[in-house]
C-alpha positions as a printed NumPy array, in Angstrom:
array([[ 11.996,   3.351,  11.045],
       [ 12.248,   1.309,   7.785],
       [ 16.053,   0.549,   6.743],
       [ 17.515,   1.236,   2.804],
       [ 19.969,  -1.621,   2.512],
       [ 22.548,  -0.672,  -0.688],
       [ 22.892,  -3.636,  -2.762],
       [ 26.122,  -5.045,  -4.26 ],
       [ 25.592,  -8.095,  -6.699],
       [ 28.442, -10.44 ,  -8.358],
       [ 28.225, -12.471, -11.098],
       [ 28.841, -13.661, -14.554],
       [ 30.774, -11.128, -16.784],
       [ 27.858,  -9.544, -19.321],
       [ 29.576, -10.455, -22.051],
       [ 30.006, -14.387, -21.327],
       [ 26.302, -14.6  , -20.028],
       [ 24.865, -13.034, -23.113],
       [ 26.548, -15.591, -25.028],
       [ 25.111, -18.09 , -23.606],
       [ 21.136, -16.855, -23.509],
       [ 18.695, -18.879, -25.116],
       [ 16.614, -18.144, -28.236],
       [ 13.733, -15.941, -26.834],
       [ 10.7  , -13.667, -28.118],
       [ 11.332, -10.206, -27.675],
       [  8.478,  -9.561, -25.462],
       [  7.656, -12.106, -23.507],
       [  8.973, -10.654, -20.625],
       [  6.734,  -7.583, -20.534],
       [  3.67 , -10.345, -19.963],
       [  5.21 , -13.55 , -18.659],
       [  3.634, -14.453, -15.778],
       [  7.11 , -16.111, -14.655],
       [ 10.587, -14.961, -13.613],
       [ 12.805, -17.974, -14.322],
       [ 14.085, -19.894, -11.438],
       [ 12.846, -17.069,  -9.078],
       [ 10.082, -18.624,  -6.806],
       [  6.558, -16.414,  -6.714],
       [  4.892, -19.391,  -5.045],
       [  4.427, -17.512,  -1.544],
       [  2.806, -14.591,  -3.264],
       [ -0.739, -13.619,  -3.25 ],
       [ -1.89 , -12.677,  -7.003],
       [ -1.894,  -9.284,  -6.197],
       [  1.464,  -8.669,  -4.634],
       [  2.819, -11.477,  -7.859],
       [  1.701,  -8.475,  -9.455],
       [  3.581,  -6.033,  -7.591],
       [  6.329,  -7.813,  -8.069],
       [  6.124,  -8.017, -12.284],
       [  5.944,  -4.311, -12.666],
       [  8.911,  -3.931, -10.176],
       [ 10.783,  -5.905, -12.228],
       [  9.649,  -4.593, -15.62 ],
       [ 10.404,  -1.447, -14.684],
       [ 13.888,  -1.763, -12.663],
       [ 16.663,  -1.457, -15.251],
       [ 19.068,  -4.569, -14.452],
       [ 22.424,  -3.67 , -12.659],
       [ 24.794,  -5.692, -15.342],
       [ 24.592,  -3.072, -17.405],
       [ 23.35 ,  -5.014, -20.12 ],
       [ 20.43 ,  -1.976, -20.99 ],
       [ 17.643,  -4.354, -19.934],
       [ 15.385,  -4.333, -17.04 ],
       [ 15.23 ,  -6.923, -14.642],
       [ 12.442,  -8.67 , -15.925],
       [ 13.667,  -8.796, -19.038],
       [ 17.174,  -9.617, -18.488],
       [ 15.891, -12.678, -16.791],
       [ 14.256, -13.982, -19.296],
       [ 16.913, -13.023, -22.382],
       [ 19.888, -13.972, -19.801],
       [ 19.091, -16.586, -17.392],
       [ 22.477, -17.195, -16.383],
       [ 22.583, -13.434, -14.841],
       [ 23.148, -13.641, -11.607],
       [ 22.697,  -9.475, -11.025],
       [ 19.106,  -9.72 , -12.298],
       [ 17.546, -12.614, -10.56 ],
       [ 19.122, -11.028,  -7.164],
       [ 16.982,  -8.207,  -7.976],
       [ 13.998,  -9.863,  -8.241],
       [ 14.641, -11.714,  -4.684],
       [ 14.493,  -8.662,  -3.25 ],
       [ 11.699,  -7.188,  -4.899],
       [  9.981, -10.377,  -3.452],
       [ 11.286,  -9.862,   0.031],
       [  9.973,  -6.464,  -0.274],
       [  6.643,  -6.966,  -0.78 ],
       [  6.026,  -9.799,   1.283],
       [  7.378,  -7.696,   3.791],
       [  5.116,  -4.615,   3.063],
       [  7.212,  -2.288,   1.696],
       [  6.137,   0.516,  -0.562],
       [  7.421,   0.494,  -4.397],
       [  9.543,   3.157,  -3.696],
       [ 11.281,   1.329,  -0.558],
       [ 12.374,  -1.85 ,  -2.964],
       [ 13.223,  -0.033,  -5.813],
       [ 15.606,   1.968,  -3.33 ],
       [ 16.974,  -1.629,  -2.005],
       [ 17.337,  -2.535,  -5.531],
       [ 18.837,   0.586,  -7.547],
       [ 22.457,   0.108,  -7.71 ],
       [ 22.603,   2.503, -10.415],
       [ 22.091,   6.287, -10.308],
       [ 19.608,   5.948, -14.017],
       [ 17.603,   3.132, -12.577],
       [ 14.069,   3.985, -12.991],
       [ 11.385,   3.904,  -9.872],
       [  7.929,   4.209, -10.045],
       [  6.92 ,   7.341, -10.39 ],
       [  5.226,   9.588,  -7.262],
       [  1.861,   9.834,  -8.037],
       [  1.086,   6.729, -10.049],
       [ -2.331,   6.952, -12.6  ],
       [ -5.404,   7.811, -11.525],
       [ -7.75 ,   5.079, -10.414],
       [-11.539,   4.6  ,  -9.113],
       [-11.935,   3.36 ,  -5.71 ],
       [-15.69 ,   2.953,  -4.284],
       [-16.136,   4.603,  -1.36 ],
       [-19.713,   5.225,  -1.014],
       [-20.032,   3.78 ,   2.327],
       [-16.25 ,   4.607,   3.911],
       [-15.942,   6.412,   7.111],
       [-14.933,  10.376,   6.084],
       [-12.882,  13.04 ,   7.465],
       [-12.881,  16.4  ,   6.621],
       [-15.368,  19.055,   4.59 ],
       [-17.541,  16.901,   1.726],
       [-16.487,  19.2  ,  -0.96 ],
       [-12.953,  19.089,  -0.402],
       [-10.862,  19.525,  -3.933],
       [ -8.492,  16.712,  -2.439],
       [ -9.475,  13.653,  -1.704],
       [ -6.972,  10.793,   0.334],
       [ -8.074,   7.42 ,   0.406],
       [ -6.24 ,   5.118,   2.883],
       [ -6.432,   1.25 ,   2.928],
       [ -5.249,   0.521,   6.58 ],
       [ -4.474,  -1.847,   9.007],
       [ -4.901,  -1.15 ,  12.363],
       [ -2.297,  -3.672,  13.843],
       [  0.303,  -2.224,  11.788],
       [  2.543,  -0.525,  13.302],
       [  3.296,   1.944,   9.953],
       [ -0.164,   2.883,   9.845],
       [ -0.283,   3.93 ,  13.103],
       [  2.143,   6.261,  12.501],
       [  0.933,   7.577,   9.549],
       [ -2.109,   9.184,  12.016],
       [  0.019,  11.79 ,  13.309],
       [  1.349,  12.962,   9.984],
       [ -1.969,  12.811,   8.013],
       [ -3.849,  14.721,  10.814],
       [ -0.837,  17.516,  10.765],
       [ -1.468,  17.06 ,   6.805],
       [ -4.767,  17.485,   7.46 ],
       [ -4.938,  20.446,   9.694],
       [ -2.779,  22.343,   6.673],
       [ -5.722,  22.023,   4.913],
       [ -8.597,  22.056,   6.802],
       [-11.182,  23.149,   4.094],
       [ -9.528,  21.607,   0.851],
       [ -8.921,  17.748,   2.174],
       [-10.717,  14.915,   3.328],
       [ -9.698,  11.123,   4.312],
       [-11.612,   8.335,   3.617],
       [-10.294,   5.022,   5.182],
       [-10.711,   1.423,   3.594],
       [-10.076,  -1.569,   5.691],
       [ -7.43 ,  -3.494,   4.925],
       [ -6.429,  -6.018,   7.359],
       [ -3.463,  -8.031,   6.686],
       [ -3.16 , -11.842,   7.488],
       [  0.513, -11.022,   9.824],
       [ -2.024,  -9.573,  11.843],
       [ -4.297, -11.728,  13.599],
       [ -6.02 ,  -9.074,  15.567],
       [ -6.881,  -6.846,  12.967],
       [-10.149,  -8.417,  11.009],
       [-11.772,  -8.061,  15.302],
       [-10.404,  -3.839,  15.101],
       [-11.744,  -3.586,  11.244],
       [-15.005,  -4.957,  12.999],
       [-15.097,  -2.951,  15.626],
       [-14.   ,   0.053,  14.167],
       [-17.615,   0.051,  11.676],
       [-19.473,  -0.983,  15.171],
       [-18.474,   2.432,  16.276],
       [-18.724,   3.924,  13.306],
       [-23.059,   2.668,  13.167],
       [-23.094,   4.78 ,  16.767],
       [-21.263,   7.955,  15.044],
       [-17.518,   7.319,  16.614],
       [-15.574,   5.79 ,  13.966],
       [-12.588,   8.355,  14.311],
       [-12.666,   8.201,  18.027],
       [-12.172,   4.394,  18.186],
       [ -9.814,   4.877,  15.258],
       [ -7.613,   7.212,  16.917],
       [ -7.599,   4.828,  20.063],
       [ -6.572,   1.532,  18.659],
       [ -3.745,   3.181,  16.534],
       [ -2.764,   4.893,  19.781],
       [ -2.533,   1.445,  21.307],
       [ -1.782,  -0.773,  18.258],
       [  0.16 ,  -3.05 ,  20.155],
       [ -2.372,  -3.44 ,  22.651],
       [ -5.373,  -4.533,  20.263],
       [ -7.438,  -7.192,  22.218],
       [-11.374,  -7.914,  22.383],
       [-11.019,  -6.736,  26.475],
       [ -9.204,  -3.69 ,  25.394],
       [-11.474,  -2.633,  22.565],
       [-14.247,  -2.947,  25.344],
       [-12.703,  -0.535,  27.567],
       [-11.831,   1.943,  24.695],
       [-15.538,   1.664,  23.741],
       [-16.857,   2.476,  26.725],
       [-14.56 ,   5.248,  26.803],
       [-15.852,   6.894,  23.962],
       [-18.982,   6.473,  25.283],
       [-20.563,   3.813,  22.769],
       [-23.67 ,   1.65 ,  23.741],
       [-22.277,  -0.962,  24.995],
       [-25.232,  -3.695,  24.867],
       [-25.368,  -2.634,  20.937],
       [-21.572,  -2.48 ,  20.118],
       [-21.048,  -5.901,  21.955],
       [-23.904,  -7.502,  19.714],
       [-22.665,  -5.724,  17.052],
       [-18.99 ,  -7.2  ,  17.59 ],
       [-20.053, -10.536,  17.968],
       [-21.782, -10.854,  14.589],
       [-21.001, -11.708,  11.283],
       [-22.588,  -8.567,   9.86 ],
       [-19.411,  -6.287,   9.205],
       [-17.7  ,  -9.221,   7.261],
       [-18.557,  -8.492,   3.985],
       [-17.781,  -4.762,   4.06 ],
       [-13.971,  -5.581,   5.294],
       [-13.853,  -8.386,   2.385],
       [-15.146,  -5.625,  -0.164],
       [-12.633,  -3.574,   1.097],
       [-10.082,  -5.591,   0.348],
       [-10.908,  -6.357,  -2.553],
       [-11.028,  -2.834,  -3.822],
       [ -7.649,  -2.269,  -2.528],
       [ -6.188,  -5.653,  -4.074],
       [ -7.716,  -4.604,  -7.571],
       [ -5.958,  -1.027,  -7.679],
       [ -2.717,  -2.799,  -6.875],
       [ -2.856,  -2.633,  -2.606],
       [ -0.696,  -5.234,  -1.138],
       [  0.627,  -3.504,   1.764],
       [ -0.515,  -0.581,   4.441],
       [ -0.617,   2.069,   4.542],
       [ -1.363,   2.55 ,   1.176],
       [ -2.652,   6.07 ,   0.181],
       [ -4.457,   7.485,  -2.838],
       [ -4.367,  11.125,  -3.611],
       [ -7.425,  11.931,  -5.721],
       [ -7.356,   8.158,  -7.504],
       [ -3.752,   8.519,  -7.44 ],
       [ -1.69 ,   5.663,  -5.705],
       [  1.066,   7.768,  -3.854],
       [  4.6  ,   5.711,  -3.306],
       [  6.352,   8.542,  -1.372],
       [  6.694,   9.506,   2.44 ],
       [  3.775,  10.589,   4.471],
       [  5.509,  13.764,   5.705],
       [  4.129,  17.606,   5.098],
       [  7.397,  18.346,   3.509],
       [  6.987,  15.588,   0.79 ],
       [  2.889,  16.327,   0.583],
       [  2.569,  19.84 ,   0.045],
       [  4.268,  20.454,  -3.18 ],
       [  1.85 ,  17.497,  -4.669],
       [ -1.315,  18.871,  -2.563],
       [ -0.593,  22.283,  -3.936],
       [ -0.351,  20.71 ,  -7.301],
       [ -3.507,  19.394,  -6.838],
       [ -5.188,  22.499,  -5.738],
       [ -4.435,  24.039,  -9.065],
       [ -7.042,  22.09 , -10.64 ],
       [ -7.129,  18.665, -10.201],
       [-10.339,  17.025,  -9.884],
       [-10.906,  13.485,  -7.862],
       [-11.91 ,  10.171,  -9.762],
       [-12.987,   9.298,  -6.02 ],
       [-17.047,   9.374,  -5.848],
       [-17.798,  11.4  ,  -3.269],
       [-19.422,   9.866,   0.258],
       [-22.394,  11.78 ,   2.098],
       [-21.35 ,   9.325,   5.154],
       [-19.598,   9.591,   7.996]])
């Protein structure tokens, strides 16, 4: 289970820092691609990213009526904001959703977070392994990793999400290793070996089951389990070929604003709450009143 830390920050009165801030233009915080003295060198560009619209959209704790990002640039002697934006760096180097860090950094009750269901986007998916009826009205995309230990239990809850539904939903899955996870590139790989043979979700569902246990021996022995071709999917495996899909992956993810997994989409939209049935079916519902997916459609399984 992930832990909400409340944060307590100290620091100059508001009054006496505003006093001192520097001549600034009004704006520049809303595009810098800076935060003061706070250090986004470790960051890839897309979770630097992640980071600015944390911090342009978390109002600052000092009560000054700014948001974080802004406060740091207008008031760099505030010690409340640039605490902020440490842990909004923590927090996505670590993973964590939007909603998590915004949690770890609202200290006050009218702080905003980002929003649910965020805008909807257009992920290609033309070639993704599928789950669920073609013509579903809802469509999930998931970027996944299948060393983490947060995706794997995400399975459980999306196939109980799933089974709710079982002619209005389908899940698509985008690879998404991360770099923590040094095992995970050889699972993406295997995981579209199986899928050339027709048993994507059956090696899926095993190497989540055993996340921990991810190894080129193991996958083996879950392969043969499923009843692959084993001459094929060890060829297959030892290529190069599958490369270039996990990199496209990625990339799609990175350019809708993925930096962590699991990351879901509901019908283009990037979803920053709980994977539970109790916090999905008011939104699926919503969805079922009319919504219509930005996602294209995929004929393959």
């Amino acid at each position: 289970m992930r832990l909400y830390i409340a944060v307590l920050c100290l620091g100059l009165p508001v009054a006496a820092s505003l006093a001192q801030a520097p001549a600034a233009s009004a704006n520049a915080w809303q595009t810098s691609e800076t935060l003061g003295a706070v250090d986004l060198s470790g960051l890839s560009p897309v979770q630097k990213r992640a980071v600015l619209k944390l911090v342009r959209e978390q109002d600052c704790s000092c009560l000054c009526g700014m948001k974080v990002a802004e406060c740091i640039v207008k008031d760099p002697n505030c010690a409340y904001s640039k605490q902020l934006a440490a842990i909004a760096v923590q927090g996505v180097k670590d993973g964590k959703s939007p909603v998590e860090i915004s949690k770890l950094m609202d200290s006050s009750p009218k702080a905003h977070r980002p929003k649910l269901l965020e805008d909807p986007v257009s992920i290609p998916v033309d070639s993704s392994p599928v789950k669920g009826p073609i013509d579903a009205r809802i469509t999930i995309v998931e970027f996944s990793d299948f060393e983490c230990p947060y995706c794997s239990l995400a399975v459980k809850e999306v196939y109980t999400v799933m089974a709710a539904y079982p002619n209005d939903m389908k899940l698509i899955f985008k690879q998404f290793p991360l770099s923590m996870h040094p095992n995970a590139p050889l699972a993406a790989a295997a995981s579209l070996a199986a899928k050339e043979q027709g048993k994507f979700w059956e090696l899926h569902d095993l190497m989540f089951a055993n996340f921990r246990k991810i190894s080129r021996d193991n996958i083996l022995v879950w392969a043969k389990q499923i009843g692959l071709d084993m001459e094929r999917f060890k060829n297959d495996l030892a290529s190069t070929k599958y490369q270039a899909i996990v990199q496209k992956d990625v990339a799609d993810g990175e350019a809708v604003g993925v930096y962590g997994t699991p990351a879901f989409f509901i019908n283009g939209k990037h979803y920053n709450g709980s994977v539970t049935m109790e916090s999905l079916k008011p939104i699926l519902d919503a969805e079922l009143k009319g919504a219509k997916s930005p996602v294209a459609k995929s004929s393959k399984r």
